[in-house]
N, C-alpha and C positions, 0 to 999 in steps of 0.2 A: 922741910924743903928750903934750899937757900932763896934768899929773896933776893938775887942781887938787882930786877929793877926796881925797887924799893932803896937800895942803899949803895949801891956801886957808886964810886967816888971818882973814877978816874972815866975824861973824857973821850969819846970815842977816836981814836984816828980817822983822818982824812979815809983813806981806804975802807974804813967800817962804815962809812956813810950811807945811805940808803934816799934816792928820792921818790918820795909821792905823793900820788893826786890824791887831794881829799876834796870835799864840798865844805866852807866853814861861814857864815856867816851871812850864806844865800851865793856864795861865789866858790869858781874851781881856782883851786891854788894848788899848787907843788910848792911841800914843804919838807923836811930832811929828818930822816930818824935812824935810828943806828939799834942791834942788839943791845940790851942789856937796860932797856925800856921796857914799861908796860907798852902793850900793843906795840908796838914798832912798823907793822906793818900796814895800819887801817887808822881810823877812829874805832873804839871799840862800840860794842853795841849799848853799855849803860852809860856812853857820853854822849850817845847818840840819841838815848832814849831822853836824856838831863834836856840836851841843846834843844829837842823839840816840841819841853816842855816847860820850861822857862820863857816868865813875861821878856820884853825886850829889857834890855841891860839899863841901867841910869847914866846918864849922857853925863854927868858930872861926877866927881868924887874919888875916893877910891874903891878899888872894885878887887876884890882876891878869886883866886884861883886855888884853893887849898889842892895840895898832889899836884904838879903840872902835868909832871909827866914829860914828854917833850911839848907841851902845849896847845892843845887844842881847845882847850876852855881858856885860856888864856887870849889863846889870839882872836878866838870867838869877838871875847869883851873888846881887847883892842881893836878889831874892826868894826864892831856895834858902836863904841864909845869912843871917837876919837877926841873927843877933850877930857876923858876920864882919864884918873894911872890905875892902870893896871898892875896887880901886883902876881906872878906866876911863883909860887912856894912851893919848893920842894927838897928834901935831903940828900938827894941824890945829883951830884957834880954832872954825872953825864948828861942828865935830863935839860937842868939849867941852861949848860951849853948849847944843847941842841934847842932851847927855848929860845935864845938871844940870837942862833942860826936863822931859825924861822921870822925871827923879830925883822932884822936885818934884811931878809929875803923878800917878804909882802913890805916893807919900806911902814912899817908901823916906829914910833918915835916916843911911844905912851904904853909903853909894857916892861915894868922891871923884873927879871929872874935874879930870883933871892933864898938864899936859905934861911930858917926860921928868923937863926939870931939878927940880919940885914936889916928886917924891918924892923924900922921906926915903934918904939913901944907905943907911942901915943897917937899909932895911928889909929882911925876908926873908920868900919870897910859900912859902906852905902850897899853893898851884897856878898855876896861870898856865894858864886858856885863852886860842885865840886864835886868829884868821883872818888870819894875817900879811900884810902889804902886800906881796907877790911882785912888784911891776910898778913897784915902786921900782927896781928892778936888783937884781944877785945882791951887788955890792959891799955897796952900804947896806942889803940884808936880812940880812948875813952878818954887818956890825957891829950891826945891831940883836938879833941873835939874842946874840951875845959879851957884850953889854951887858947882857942881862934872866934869860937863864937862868941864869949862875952866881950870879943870886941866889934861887935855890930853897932851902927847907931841905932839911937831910939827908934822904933817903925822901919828898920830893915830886916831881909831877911836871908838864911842860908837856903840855898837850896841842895840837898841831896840824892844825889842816886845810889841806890843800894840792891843787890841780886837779893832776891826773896831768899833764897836758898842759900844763902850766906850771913842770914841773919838780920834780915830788914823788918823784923817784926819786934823783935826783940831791942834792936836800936830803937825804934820808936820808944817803945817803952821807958827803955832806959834816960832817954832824950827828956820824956816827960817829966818822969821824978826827978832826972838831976836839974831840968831848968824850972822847974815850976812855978813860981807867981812872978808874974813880970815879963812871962816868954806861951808862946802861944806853938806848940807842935802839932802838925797836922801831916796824914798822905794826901800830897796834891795828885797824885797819877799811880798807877801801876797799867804795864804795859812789857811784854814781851819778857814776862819772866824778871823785872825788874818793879821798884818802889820806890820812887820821888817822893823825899821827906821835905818838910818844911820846918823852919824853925826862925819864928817869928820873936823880936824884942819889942815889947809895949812902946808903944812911941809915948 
């Protein structure tokens, strides 16, 4: 199956635009989404399941967004965190823009839309929510997880949402054995067909 909101590169036209209402951070906002996203047309149900189950955000630091998407864990953070930076990561061009849309539109000034290589190597994220892209394959979700987590700080942590049914049992596992002394994996939640991982670094 082609993945193109996963990897579509090119940004929506004016005319492909779409706006809607969502709830993000206890508030109704209209925000802007286009085909050739995930969900385009909602928050989907496993960011909705993540958002409701995540402690509040760290008011300082930097905070990731692994997948933006068009941003709704993203802007989550930047309105929970307004003296945090936000960082919204995704590969896909159309998303980005429609991140920096949304950024621009709720008047947030502390959320940058980046593709991988953009961030700073020697950053290190105080959290990392995320809806990760599971339908990439297990190969390039497994290098994408290698790549983002071990740059949490000491005593932070990732928080994941994962569909049962798409392998959120089997992630855990894999989570365990690939981080194991020094990193603490737990399910914090399961809920509506969905699995909230955690993925703790020893402070």
């Amino acid at each position: 199956m082609p993945q193109e909101h996963y990897f579509s590169s090119k940004p929506a036209d004016r005319a492909a635009l779409r706006t809607v209402q969502v709830r993000l951070a206890g508030r109704d906002v209209e925000v802007q989404t286009a085909g050739g996203v995930f969900s385009p047309d909602h928050v989907d149900l496993g960011t909705r399941v993540l958002l409701g189950e995540v402690p509040t955000a760290p008011a300082a630091g930097h905070l990731l967004d692994l997948g933006a998407g068009w941003g709704p864990i993203a802007l989550t953070l930047g309105l929970q965190s307004p003296d945090a930076t936000v960082w919204a990561v995704d590969v896909n061009e159309r998303a980005l823009d429609l991140v920096r849309r949304n950024v621009r539109r709720l008047g947030l000034d502390n959320v940058n839309a980046a593709i991988p290589a953009d961030v700073p190597d020697d950053l290190r994220f105080s959290v990392i929510w995320s809806n990760p892209p599971i339908r990439i394959g297990k190969a390039e979700l497994h290098a994408l997880l290698r790549r983002w987590l071990p740059r949490l700080e000491a005593g932070a942590t990732a928080w994941l949402v994962v569909q049962k049914n798409l392998g959120s049992d089997s992630l855990q596992r894999w989570l365990d054995e690939e981080f194991g002394d020094g990193w603490t994996v737990e399910r914090a939640a399961t809920s509506k067909g969905f699995r909230v991982l955690t993925v703790t670094r020893d402070a």
